[in-house]
C-alpha positions, 0 to 999 in steps of 0.5 A, spaced: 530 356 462 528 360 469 533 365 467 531 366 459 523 367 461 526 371 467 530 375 462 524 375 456 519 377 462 524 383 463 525 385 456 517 385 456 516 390 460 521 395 459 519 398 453 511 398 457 515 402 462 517 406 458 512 408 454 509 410 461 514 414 464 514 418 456 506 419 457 507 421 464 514 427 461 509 428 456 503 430 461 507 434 466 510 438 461 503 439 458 501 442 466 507 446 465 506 450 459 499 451 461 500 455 467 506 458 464 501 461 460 496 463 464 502 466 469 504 470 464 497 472 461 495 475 468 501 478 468 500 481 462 494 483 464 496 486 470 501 491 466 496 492 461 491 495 465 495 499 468 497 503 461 489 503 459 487 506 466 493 511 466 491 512 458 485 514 459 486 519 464 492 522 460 487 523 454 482 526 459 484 530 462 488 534 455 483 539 455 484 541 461 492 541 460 491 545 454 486 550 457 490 552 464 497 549 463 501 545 467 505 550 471 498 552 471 494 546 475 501 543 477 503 550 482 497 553 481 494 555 488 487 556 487 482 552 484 476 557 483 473 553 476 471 554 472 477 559 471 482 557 475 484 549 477 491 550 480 491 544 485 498 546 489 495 547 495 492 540 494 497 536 493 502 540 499 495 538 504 496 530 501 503 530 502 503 532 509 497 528 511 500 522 509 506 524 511 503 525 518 499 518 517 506 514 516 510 518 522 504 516 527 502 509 524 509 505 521 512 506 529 506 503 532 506 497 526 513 496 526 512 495 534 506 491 534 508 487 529 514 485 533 510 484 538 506 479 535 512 475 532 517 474 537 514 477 543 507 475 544 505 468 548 501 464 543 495 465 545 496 472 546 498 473 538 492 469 536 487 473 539 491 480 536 493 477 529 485 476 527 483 482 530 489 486 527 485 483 520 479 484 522 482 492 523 484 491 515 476 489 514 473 495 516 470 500 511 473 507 510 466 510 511 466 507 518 474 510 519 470 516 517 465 516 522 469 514 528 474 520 526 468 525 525 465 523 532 471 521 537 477 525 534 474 531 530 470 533 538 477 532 542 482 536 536 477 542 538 476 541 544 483 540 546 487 545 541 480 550 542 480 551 535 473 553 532 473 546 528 476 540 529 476 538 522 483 539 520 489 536 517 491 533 524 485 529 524 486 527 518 494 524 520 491 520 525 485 517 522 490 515 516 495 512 522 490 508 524 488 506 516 494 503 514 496 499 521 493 493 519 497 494 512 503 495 516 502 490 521 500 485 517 507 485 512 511 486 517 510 481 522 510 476 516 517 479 514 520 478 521 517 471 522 521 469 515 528 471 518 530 464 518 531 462 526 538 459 525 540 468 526 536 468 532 539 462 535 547 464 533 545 471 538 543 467 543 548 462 543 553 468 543 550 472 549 546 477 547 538 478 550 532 478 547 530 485 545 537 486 542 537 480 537 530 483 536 533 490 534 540 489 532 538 482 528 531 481 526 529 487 524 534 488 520 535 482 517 527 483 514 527 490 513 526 490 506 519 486 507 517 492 513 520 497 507 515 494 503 509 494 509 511 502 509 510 502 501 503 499 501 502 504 507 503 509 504 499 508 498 493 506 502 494 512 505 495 517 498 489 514 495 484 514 501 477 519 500 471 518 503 475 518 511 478 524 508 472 528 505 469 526 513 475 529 517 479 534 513 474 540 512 475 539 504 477 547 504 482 548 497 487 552 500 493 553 503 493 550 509 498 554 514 499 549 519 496 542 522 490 545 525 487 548 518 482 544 514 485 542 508 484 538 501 486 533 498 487 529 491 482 524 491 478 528 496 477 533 490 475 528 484 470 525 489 467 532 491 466 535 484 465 530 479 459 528 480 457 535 477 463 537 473 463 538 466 466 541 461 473 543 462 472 543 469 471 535 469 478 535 464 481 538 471 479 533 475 481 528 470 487 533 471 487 532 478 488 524 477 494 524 472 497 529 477 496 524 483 497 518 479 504 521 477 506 523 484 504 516 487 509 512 481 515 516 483 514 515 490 513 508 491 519 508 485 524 512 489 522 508 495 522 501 491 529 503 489 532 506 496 529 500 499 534 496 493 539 499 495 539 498 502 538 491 501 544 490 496 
């Protein structure tokens, strides 16, 4: 009789069970389609927005393609609206200032990140790391006056050159600005490598710096590539600091010490009192470096790619 009424109570409660385990399969698959979606609808809207920007821009700036050409705005060396918009020397005056900015800035990012990462005491990388993000905090406008006060007096002071607004005070201003960007992802990258390398190179003899530079770096190159990417981006795309430090003549600089222009510096300058075609240009300006800077992180992207492979 014991084991009927056990057997009863069992049968009883397996369809309860059930039903429940049915509820739950049914509630999580609900949670799941949910943030399905939502994933989704944000990345749609992400790649969405970019094709509105780019759009707008394109449309924008036809006039201006249709008035001077696009050899015309794109090899053009003189900007003289509303007559001539030829951004060349613009764009040579962006490539070698963040060129300048990535040789000065990715050396001292990368360094610093391993430093902070794999050779730092702890209290020692706890009090870098936050200032190293609170470096990331600071407004361009501040790197600007820091730049106009400190660099742009000791360039012509120390090259004796009439004004120290020039490009070379426009690289270092950028080195420092993409630090934190640079810092931040590397180290990130190198903490991830998993310590089972670390400990194989030690068991095998080999000393701390050489696992370092001959193991770990190596091992997360593909997230310190994608530190120097963003870098470079941050640096493309600064202006305020720019306009404060680079003198913002539309010319052809011969060298370092020249005052230069850059993209972004010439859409903030004039836009404000551009129209007509002379507005369409700046739009111009904006499609020149919206290109430019796609097709570097892309050829960038697919070198980092193929180095992972």
């Amino acid at each position: 009789m014991t084991i009927a009424t056990s057997n009863d109570n069992i049968m009883n409660e397996m369809p309860q069970t059930s039903g429940r385990r049915l509820r739950t399969k049914k509630r999580v698959d609900w949670k799941e389609k949910t943030f399905h979606g939502l994933f989704l609808t944000s990345a749609v809207i992400g790649i969405v927005s970019l094709f509105i920007i780019a759009y707008f821009i394109v449309k924008e700036s036809i006039p201006a393609f249709q008035e001077a050409g696009v050899s015309g705005i794109i090899l053009g060396t003189d900007w003289l609206p509303p007559a001539l918009y030829g951004v060349a020397t613009m764009i040579v005056a962006s490539v070698v200032s963040t060129f300048g900015a990535v040789v000065i800035g990715v050396p001292i990012g990368v360094l610093t990140a391993i430093f902070i990462a794999e050779v730092a005491p702890k209290r020692l990388a706890d009090v870098i790391r936050p200032a190293v993000e609170l470096l990331a905090g600071i407004p361009s406008v501040v790197y600007g006056f820091f730049g106009l006060v400190i660099i742009v007096p000791l360039i012509q002071q120390i090259f004796d050159v009439p004004a120290g607004n020039t490009i070379l005070a426009g690289m270092i201003v950028l080195g420092v600005m993409i630090l934190p960007t640079v810092i931040t992802v590397s180290e990130t990258s190198i903490r991830a490598v998993p310590r089972a390398y670390k400990e194989g190179s030690y068991a095998l003899g080999a000393s701390n710096i050489y696992t370092i530079f001959k193991l770990l770096v190596p091992a997360a190159r593909s997230g310190i590539m994608t530190g120097v990417i963003l870098g470079i981006g941050r640096a493309l795309g600064e202006t305020m600091a720019i306009i404060m430090v680079m003198g913002n003549a539309p010319a052809m600089p011969q060298g370092i010490l020249d005052s230069a222009r850059t993209l972004t510096a010439n859409i903030a300058i004039e836009m404000s009192y551009a129209s007509g075609v002379h507005a369409n240009a700046l739009y111009a300006t904006g499609v020149v470096l919206l290109v430019f800077i796609m097709m570097l992180n892309g050829g960038l992207l697919y070198l980092n790619r193929e180095k992972a492979k």
